[in-house]
C-alpha positions in Angstrom: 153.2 90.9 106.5 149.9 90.1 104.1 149.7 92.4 101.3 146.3 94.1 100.6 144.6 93.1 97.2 144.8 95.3 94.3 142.8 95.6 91.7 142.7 97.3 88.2 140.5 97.3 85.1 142.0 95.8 82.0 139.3 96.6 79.8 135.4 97.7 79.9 133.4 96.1 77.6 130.3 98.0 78.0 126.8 97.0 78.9 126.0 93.3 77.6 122.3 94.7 77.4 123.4 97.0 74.0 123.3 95.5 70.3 126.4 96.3 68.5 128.2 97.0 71.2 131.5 96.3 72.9 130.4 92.9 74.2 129.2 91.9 70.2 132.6 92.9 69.1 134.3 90.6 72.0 132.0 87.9 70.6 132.4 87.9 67.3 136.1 88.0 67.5 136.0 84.7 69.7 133.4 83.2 67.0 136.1 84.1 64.5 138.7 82.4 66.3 136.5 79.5 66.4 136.0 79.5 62.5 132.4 80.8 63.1 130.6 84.2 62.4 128.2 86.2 64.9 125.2 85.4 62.3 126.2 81.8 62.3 122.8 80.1 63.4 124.6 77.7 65.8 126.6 80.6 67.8 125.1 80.5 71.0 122.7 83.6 71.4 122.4 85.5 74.7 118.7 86.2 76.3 117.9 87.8 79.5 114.9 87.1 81.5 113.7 88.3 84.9 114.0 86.7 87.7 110.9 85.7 89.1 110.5 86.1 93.1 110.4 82.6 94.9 111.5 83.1 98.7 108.5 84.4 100.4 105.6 82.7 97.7 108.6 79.1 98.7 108.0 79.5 102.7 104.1 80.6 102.6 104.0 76.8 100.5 105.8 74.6 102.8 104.1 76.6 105.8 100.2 76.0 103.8 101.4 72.4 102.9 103.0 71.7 106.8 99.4 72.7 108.0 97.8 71.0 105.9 95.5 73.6 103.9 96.5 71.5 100.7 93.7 69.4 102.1 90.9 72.0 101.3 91.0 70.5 97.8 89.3 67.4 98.4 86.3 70.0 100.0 85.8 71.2 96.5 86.6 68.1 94.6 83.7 66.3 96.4 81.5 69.3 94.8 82.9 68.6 91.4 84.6 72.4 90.3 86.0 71.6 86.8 88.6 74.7 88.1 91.6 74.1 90.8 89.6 76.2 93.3 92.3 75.3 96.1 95.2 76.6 93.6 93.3 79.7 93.2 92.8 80.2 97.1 96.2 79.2 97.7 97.5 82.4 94.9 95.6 84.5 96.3 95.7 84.0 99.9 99.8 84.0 98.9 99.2 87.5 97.4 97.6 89.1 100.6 100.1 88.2 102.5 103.1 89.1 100.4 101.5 91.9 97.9 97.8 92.3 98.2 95.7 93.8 95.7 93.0 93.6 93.3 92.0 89.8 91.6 93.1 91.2 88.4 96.3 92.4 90.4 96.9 89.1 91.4 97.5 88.0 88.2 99.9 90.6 87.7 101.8 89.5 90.6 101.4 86.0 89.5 103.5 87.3 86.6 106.6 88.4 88.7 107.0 85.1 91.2 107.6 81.5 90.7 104.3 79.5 92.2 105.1 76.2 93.3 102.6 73.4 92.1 100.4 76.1 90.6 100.0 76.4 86.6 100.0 79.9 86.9 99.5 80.5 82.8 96.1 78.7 83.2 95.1 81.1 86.0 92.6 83.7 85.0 90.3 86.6 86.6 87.0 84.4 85.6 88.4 81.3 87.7 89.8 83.8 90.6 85.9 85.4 90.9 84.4 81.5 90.4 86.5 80.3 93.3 85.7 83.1 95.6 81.4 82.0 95.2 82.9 78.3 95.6 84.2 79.2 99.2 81.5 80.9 100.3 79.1 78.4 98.8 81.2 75.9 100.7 81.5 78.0 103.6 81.0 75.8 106.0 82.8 72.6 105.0 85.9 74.6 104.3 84.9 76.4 108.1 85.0 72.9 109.5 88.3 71.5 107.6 90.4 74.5 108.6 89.0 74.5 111.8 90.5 70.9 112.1 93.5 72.4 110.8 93.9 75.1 113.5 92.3 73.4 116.7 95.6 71.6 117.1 97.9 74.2 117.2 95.5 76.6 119.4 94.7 74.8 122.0 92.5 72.1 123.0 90.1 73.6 125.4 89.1 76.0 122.9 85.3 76.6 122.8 85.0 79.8 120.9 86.8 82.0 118.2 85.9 85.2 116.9 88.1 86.7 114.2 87.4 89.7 112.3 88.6 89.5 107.8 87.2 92.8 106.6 86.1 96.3 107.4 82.4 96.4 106.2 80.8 100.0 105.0 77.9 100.7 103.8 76.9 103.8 102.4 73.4 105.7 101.5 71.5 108.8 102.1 68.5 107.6 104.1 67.7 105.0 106.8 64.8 102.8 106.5 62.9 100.9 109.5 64.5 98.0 110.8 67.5 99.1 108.7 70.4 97.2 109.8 72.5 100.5 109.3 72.9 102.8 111.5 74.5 106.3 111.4 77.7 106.7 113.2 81.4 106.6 113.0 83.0 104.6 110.4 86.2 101.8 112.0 88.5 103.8 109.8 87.8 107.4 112.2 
């Protein structure tokens, strides 16, 4: 016959988190012990940090890096960008998938994950904006390298694709001629 555990609480030390509290007491009775004093320089001092988020920004980088999308840096290196336009692609194609929002949003969520390969501290909203005119002045090179990319794993008799990235809306209060806006109903209802 197995006996069910018991448990009971011996003491409660408080919340490690408050200064002065139970837990400083419990430590500077060891450090006494030890022939040392709490304000002793070379007692060990406690620091919390958060923990940055690492499990989706981890499998987004293996899957961009198994595809081989690390390769659209040698696009932009051949057009000499003094800025790691791929890094800045890669953050913030990352944050659309896991958390999207704003450029200057992405560097807020670049402060609460771990990037791998990515100097995030270096990373600001100028270099985010410059990389965004470096795609679409590179358009169609990067076009053709993730094309290679994709062809693969699509399928090989593949003539056409048409994919859509954005809702488009254009707003105003009159219509020209040969206006490419027309009035109607917006995609959103």
């Amino acid at each position: 016959m197995s006996r069910a555990p018991r448990q009971r609480t011996l003491a409660t030390l408080g919340r490690i988190d408050e200064s002065g509290g139970q837990v400083d007491f419990l430590l500077g009775g060891l450090l006494r012990a030890k022939g040392r004093s709490l304000d002793d320089a070379s007692s060990p001092q406690v620091r919390f940090e958060s923990a940055l988020a690492l499990g989706d920004v981890w499998a987004l980088d293996q899957l961009w890096r198994e595809l081989g999308f690390d390769s659209l840096g040698a696009v932009f290196r051949r057009a000499r960008f003094t800025n790691p336009v791929e890094h800045a692609l890669r953050v913030m194609v990352f944050n659309r998938l896991c958390d999207p929002d704003s450029k200057l949003g992405v560097l807020r969520w670049l402060q609460t994950v771990s990037m791998p390969g990515v100097d995030t501290a270096k990373l600001t909203h100028q270099q985010l904006l410059r990389s965004m005119d470096a795609l679409m002045d590179h358009h169609d090179a990067v076009d053709d390298c993730v094309a290679g990319l994709l062809r693969p794993l699509i399928d090989d008799d593949l003539s056409v694709v048409f994919y859509d990235l954005t809702t488009v809306r254009i707003e105003g209060l009159s219509e020209q001629k040969d206006d490419i806006r027309r009035h109607g109903m917006s995609k959103q209802g």
